[in-house]
C-alpha positions as CSV (number, residue, x, y, z in Angstrom):
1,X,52.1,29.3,48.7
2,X,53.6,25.8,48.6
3,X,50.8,22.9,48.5
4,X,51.8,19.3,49.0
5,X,49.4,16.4,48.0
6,X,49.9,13.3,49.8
7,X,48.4,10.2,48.1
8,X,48.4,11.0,44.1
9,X,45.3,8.5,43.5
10,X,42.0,9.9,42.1
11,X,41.5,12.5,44.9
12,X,44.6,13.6,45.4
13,X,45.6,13.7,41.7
14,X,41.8,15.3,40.8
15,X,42.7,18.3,43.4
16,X,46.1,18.9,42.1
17,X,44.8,19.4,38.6
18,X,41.7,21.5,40.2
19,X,44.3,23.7,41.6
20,X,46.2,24.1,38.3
21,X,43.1,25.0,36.6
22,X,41.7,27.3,39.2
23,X,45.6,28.8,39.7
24,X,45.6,27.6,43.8
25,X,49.1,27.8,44.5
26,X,52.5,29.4,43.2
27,X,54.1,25.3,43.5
28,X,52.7,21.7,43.9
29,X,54.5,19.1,45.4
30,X,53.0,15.2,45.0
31,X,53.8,12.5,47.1
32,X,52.9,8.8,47.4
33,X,54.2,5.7,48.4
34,X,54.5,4.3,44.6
35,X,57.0,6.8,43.5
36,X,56.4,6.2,39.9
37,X,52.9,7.1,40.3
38,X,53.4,10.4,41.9
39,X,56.0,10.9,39.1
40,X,53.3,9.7,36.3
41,X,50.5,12.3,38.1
42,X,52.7,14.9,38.3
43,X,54.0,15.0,34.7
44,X,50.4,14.7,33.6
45,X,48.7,17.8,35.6
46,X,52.4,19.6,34.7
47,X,51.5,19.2,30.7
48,X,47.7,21.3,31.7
49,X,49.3,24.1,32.8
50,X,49.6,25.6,29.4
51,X,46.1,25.6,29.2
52,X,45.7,27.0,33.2
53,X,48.2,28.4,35.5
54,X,51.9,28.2,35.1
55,X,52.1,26.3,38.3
56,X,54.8,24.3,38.9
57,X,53.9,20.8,39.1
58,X,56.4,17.7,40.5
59,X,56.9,14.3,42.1
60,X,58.8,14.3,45.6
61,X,59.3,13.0,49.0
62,X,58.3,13.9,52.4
63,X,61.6,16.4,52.6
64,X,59.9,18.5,49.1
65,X,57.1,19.3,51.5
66,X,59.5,22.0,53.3
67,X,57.7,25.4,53.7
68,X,54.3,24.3,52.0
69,X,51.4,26.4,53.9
70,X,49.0,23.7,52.7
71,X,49.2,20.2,52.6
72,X,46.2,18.0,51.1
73,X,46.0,14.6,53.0
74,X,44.2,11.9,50.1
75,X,46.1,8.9,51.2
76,X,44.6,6.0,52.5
77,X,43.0,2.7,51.1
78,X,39.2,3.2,48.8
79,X,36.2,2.8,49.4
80,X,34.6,-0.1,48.3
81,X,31.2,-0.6,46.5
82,X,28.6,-1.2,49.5
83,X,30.9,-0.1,52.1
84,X,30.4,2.2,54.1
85,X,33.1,5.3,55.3
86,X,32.8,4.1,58.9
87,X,34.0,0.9,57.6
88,X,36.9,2.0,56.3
89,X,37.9,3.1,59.9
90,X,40.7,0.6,61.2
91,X,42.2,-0.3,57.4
92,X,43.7,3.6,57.5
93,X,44.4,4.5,61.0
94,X,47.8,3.2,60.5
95,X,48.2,4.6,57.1
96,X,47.9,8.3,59.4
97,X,49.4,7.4,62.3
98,X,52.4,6.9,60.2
99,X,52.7,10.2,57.5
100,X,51.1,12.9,59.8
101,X,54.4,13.3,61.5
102,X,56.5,12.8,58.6
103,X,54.6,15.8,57.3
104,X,54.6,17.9,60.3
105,X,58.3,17.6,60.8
106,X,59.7,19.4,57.5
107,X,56.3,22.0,57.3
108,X,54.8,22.7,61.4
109,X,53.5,25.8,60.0
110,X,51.0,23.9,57.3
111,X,47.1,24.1,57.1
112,X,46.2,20.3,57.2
113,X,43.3,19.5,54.3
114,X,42.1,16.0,55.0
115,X,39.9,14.1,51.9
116,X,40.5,10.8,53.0
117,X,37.4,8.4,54.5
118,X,36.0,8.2,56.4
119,X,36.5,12.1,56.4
120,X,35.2,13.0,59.8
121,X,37.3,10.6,62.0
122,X,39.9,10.6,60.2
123,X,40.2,14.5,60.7
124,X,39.7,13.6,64.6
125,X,42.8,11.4,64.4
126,X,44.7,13.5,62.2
127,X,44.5,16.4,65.1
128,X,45.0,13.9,68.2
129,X,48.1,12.9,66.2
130,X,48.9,16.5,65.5
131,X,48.4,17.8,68.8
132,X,50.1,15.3,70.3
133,X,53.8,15.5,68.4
134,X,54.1,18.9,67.5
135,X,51.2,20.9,69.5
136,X,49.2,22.0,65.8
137,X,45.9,23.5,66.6
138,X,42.6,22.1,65.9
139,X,42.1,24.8,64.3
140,X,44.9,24.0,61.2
141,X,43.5,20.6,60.4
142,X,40.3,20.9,58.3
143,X,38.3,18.0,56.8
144,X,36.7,18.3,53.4
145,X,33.3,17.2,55.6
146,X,29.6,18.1,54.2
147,X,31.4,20.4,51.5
148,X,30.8,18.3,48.5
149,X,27.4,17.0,50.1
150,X,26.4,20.8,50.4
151,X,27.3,21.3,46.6
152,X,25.3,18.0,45.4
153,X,22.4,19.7,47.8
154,X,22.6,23.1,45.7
155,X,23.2,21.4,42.6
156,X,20.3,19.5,42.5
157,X,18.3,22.8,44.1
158,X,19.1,24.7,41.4
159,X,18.1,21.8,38.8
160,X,14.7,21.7,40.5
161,X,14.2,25.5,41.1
162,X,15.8,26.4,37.1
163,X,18.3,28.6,39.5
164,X,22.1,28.8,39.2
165,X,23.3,26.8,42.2
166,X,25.7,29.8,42.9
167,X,22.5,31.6,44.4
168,X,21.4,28.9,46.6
169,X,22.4,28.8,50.4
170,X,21.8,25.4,52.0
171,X,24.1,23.5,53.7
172,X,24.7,20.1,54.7
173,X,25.2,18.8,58.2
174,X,26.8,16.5,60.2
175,X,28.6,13.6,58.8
176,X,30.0,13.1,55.7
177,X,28.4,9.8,55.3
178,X,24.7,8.0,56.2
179,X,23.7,10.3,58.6
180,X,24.5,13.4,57.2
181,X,21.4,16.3,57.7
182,X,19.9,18.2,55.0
183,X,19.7,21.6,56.4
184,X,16.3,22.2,54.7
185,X,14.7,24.8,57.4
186,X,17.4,27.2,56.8
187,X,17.9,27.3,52.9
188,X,17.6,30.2,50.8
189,X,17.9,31.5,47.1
190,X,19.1,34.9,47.1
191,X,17.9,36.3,50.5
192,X,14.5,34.2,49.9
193,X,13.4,31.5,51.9
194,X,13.8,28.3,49.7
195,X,9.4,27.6,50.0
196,X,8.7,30.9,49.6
197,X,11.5,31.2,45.9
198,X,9.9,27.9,45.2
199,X,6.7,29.4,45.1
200,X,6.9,32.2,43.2
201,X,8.6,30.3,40.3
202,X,5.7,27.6,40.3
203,X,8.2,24.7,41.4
204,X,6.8,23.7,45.0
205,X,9.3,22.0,46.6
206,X,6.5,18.9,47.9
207,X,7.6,16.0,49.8
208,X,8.1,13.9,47.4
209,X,10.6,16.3,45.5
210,X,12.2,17.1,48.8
211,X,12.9,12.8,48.6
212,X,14.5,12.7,45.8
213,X,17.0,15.8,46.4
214,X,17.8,14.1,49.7
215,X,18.2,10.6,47.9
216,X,20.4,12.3,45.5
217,X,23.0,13.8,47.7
218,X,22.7,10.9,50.2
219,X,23.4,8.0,47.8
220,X,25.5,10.3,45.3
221,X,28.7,8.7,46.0
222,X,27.4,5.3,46.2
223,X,25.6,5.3,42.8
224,X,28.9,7.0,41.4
225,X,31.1,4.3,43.1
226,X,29.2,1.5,41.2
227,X,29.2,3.5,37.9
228,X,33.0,3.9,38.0
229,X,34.9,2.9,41.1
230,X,35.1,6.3,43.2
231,X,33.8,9.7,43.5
232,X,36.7,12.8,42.3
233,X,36.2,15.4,40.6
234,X,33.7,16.7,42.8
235,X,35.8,16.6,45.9
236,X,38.8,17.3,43.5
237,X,37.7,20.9,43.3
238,X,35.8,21.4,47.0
239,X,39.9,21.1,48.0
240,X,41.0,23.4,45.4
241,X,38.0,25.9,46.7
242,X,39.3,25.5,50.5
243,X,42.6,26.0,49.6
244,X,42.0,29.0,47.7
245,X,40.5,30.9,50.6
246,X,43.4,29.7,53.0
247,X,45.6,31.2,50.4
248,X,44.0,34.2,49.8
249,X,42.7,34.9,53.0
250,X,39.2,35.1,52.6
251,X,37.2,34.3,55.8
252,X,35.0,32.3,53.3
253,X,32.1,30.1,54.6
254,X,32.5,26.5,54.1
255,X,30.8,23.1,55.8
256,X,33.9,21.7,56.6
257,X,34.3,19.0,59.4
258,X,37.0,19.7,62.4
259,X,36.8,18.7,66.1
260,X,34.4,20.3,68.0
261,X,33.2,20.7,71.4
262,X,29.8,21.0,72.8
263,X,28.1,19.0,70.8
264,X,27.1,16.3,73.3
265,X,26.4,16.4,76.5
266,X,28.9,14.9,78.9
267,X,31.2,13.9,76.2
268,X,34.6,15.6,74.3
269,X,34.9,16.8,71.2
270,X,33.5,15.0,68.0
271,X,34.5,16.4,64.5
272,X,32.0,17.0,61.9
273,X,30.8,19.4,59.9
274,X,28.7,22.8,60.5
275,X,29.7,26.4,59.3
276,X,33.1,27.2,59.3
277,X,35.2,30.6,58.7
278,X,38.3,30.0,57.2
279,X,41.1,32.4,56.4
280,X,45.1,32.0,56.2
281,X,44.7,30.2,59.9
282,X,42.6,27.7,59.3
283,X,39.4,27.8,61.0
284,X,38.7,30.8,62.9
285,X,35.2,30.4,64.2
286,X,31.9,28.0,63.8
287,X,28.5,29.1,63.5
288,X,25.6,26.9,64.3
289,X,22.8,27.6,62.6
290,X,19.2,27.3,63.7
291,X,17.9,23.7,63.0
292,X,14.1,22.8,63.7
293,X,13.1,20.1,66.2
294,X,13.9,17.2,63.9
295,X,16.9,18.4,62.1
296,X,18.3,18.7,65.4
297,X,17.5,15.3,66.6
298,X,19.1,14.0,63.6
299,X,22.2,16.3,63.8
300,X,22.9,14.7,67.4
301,X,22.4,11.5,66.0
302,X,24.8,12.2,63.6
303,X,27.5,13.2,66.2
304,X,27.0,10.6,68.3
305,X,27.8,7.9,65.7
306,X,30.8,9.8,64.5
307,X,31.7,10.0,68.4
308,X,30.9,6.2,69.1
309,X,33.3,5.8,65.8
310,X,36.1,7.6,67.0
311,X,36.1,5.7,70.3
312,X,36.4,2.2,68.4
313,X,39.7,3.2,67.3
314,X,41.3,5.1,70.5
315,X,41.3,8.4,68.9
316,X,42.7,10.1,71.9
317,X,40.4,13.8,72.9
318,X,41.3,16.7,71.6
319,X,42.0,19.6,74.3
């Protein structure tokens, strides 16, 4: 399957090259607005594939995106150090309104990956935009949402417990931002209830540990954006994970953030991220899982700031 990168920055360039490595694809396409960068990207990942996957690896236009199945959406300006994603609302709505067509004209049939922040509105605006020029599903856009949260959450779980983070199973709510939600009620290690692992290894999981694991994932990207400009290898490979299971099929188990109705009461939809199936389609179904009395209170705060954000910038509802 074809996969197009639009926006050959960090992200986009870091997903490309964790596609190579993880052999995602049978043909990558880059694209960005400073040709010679694209070019410069592309020529770069092309020269690992020796080491990887044969992929083909190139620099083109909008028009080379022509029967991709996946296109990654990084473009978009960065984050700056002490600004929030939320900020970074109105300086790329244009940048979107502008290249989802484009994409959508030469490949209707693609799965739309979004990375660009703030993640979760810019995936509502990507499928208002969507639906409303070519009729795409909800269902096709997916943004990255809580998936590299959820990873930093495991990561640092595993560190604590002296567990491979492959057997942990806690997820990450929510937002992709301030108001994410630690999903600690519901987390496991193996088929073992995270306090009860926790105890049988002799590393209580107190208070003050539970603290610094949420400070860790919470201000992650902010300590990383002040060490060196921008978080990407982390969400470099989330994308090349997602991609692999749209590829392959796999109704795999992600937190990834897409519009979503229900949520609160007496309002549309509000993307964010919960449980999601995903398979050659896209999403294909959403599980809530059980949340206790605050984690719920602090997942519907969570939606109603991404909800409040969306309606700053007109993002039309999503039917």
């Amino acid at each position: 399957m074809k996969i197009g990168v639009i926006g050959c920055g960090q992200v986009g360039s870091a997903s490309a090259n964790a596609c190579v490595l993880r052999g995602v694809g049978t043909e990558i396409v880059l694209v960005d607005k400073n040709e010679a960068l694209a070019v410069a990207q592309a020529e770069d990942i092309l020269h690992a594939t020796p080491f990887a996957a044969p992929i083909p690896v190139r620099a083109g236009g909008f028009d080379d995106l022509e029967g991709a199945g996946i296109v990654v959406i990084a473009a978009g300006v960065a984050q700056k150090e002490g600004e929030s994603r939320l900020d970074l609302l109105k300086r790329n709505a244009d940048v979107f309104s502008q290249i989802i067509p484009r994409i959508l004209n030469v490949a209707p049939d693609a799965v739309l990956l979004i990375a660009s922040n703030p993640v979760d509105v810019m995936t509502q605006m990507v499928a208002s935009i969507a639906q409303k020029t070519h009729a795409i599903p909800a269902s096709r856009i997916i943004g990255s949402g809580t998936i590299l949260d959820t990873a930093r959450f495991r990561a640092l779980l595993g560190k604590h417990l002296g567990v491979s983070s492959h057997s942990i199973h806690a997820y990450v709510l929510g937002e992709h931002g301030d108001s994410e939600v630690l999903h600690w009620s519901g987390a496991l290690v193996g088929t073992i209830p995270l306090t009860d692992f926790a105890a049988q290894v002799g590393a209580a999981v107190t208070q003050q540990i539970r603290m610094k694991i949420d400070d860790g994932v919470r201000q992650a990207a902010s300590r990383i954006i002040k060490g060196k400009g921008a978080t990407w290898y982390g969400i470099g490979a989330g994308i090349a994970r997602v991609a692999k299971a749209v590829i392959g099929d796999e109704n795999a188990l992600f937190t990834c953030s897409t519009p979503t109705a229900n949520i609160l009461e007496g309002t549309g939809v509000v993307s964010l991220s919960l449980p999601r199936i995903i398979n050659r389609n896209g999403i294909v179904q959403t599980l809530v899982p059980p949340l206790d009395s605050m984690e719920r209170e602090q997942f519907l705060k969570s939606a109603e700031i991404l909800f409040e954000a969306a309606q700053q910038i007109g993002v039309d509802n999503i039917e």
